[in-house]
Structures are given as structure tokens and as C-alpha cells.
N, C-alpha and C positions, 0 to 999 in steps of 0.2 A: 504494500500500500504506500500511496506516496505521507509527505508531513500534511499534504491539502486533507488526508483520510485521517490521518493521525489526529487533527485538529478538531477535522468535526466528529469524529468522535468522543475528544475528550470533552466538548462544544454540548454538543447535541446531545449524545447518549451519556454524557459524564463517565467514561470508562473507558479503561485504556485498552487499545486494539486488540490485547493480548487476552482480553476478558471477552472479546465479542463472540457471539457463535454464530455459526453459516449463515443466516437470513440478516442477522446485523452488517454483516461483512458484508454481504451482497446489496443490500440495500445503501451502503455506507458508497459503495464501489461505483454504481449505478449515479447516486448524489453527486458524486465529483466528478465523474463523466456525462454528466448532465444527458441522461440517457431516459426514459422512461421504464419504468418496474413491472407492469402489468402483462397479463398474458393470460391466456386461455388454457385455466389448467385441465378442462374435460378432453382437449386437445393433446395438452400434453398427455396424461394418460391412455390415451388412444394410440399416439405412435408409439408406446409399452409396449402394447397388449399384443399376446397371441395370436393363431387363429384359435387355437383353444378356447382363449380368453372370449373371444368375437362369440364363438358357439355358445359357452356357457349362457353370454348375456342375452343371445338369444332364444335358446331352448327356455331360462326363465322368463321372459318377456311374454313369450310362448303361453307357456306354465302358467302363469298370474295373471291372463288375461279372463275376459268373462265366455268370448268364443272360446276358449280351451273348455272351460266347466260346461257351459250349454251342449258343446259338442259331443263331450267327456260324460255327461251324465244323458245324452240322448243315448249314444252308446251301448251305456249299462243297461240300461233300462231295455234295449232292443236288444242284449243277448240276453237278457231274464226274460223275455217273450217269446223270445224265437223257442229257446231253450226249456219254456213251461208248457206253453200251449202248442205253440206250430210244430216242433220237429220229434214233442213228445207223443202226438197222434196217429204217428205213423212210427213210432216205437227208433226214431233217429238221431234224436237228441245224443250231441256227441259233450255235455256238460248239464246232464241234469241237475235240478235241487239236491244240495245245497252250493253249486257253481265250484265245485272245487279247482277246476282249470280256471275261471274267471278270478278268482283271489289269488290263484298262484301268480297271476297273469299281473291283477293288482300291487301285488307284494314286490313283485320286480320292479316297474313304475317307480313305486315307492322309492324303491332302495336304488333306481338310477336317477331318479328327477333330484331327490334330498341333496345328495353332493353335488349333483351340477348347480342347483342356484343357493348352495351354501359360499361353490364358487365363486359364482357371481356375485353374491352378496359382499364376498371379500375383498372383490376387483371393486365393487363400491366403493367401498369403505376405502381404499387406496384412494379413488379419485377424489374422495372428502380430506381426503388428508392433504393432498397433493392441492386441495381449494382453499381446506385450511391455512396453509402454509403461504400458500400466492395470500389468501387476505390479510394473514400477518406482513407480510411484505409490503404489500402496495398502503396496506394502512400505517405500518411506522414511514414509511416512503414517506407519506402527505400529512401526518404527523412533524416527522424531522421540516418539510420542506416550510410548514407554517409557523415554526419556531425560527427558523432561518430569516424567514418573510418580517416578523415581531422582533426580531434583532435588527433587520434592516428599519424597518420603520423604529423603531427607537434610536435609533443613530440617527435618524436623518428629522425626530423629532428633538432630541440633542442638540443638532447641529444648528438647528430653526431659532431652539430659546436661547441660543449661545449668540445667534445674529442679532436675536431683540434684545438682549440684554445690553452687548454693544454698543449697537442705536440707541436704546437708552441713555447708557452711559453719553454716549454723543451729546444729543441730545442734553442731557441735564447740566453738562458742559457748559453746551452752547448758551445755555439758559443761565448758565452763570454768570458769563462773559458779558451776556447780554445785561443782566441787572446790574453787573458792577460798572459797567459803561456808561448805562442808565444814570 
């Protein structure tokens, strides 16, 4: 880091560089490179991810929508039919009462849909974090930059009472000069 980093951080964050951790640093870096901090972190997370990763979010997407249940429960509902009334009257029903192929069949489901949007849940939870962490950034960013902003305008309000004081002074001077002439 240059002394411009070194400064405002001891400035700004009151801490010396050697105390800062990666988002101070980054954001310190950014400051003095007069660069902008913000960025699209669902974005970032997306150039991460796998296809794996890609499938998971989809197969959950899938999973937890209401056409999967509607469809998912028309379904069942039409091999409990097929499998009671229609294929049982002509003695063909190849899963009668009580469905035992149809829970086996369920149980699988289960036990492969579970881990895939447990996945997915987790590749979330990454891209919360990865949003987390950009909103800590971009908010100490505009944080830092508006105590910067309150030190310039205190300097340059400084500077102002320091002219009128001055001219004052001038001024009561000149008023002096004037009465003792008088």
C-alpha cells in the first residue's frame, strides 16, 4: 500500500494497515485509486458455479415450484386409480394396495431430491455471503468517502472563518485609523 493508504487509514479507519482485514484493505485500495467498489455479486457467484452447481439450482427450482406439486400429486393420484380400479379388473395391476412399488419409487425421490436442493440451498447461502460481503464493502466505501467529504468541508469551512476573521480584523483597523483621524 502506498503512505496515501497508510494515511487514510490511520485517517479514516483509525488503524494501522497492519490491523486491517481483506475488505478494509480492498476498500482502502479502491479509495486511493479513486476507483469504484460495487459489483454484482449474484454475478460473481455464477462465474463459481459448476454445471453441477447450475443443475442443482435447477432441479430445486424445479422441486419448489407449485407445477412440480400439481403435476407430482396428479400423478399419484392417477397410479392409485389406475392401480385400484382400472388394471385391478382385469386382474393386471402390476402395484396393487398398498403401492408398494409407488413408495419405493417415492423413497428414492426423496432420498435424491433432499441432497440436491440441500445443495442448492448451500450454493445460496455462498451467494449471501459473497452479497454480504460486497455490502460491507460498498457501505464502509461510502461510509469512508463521506467522512472524507466532512473533513473537506471542515477545512474549507476553517478556511472561510479564518478569511472573516481577517477582514475583521481589517476592518476594525481600518475603523480605528478612521476614529483617530477623526
Amino acid at each position: 500500500m502506498t503512505t496515501k493508504s497508510d494515511d487514510l487509514a490511520r485517517r479514516l479507519l483509525g488503524k494501522a494497515t497492519e490491523d486491517l482485514d481483506e475488505e478494509e484493505w480492498r476498500v482502502l485500495r479502491e479509495i486511493a485509486q479513486r476507483r469504484p467498489i460495487s459489483r454484482d455479486s449474484s454475478e460473481t457467484a455464477d462465474d463459481s458455479a459448476t454445471r453441477w452447481d447450475r443443475l442443482a439450482d435447477r432441479v430445486a427450482a424445479v422441486g419448489g415450484s407449485w407445477a412440480f406439486i400439481f403435476t407430482f400429486l396428479a400423478l399419484l393420484i392417477g397410479w392409485m386409480l389406475l392401480n385400484t380400479d382400472v388394471l385391478t379388473k382385469w386382474n393386471l395391476a402390476f402395484d396393487p394396495y398398498p403401492y408398494i412399488f409407488l413408495n419405493l419409487m417415492l423413497s428414492l425421490l426423496a432420498a435424491l431430491q433432499a441432497p440436491v436442493i440441500m445443495m442448492s440451498q448451500n450454493r445460496q447461502a455462498a451467494k449471501d455471503r459473497i452479497s454480504a460481503r460486497s455490502d460491507y464493502e460498498v457501505n464502509l466505501k461510502a461510509e469512508l468517502e463521506i467522512m472524507a467529504l466532512h473533513e473537506k468541508l471542515d477545512a474549507l469551512r476553517i478556511q472561510h472563518l479564518e478569511i472573516i476573521a481577517n477582514r475583521r480584523a481589517e476592518l476594525i483597523e481600518l475603523m480605528k485609523k478612521k476614529s483617530i483621524t477623526d
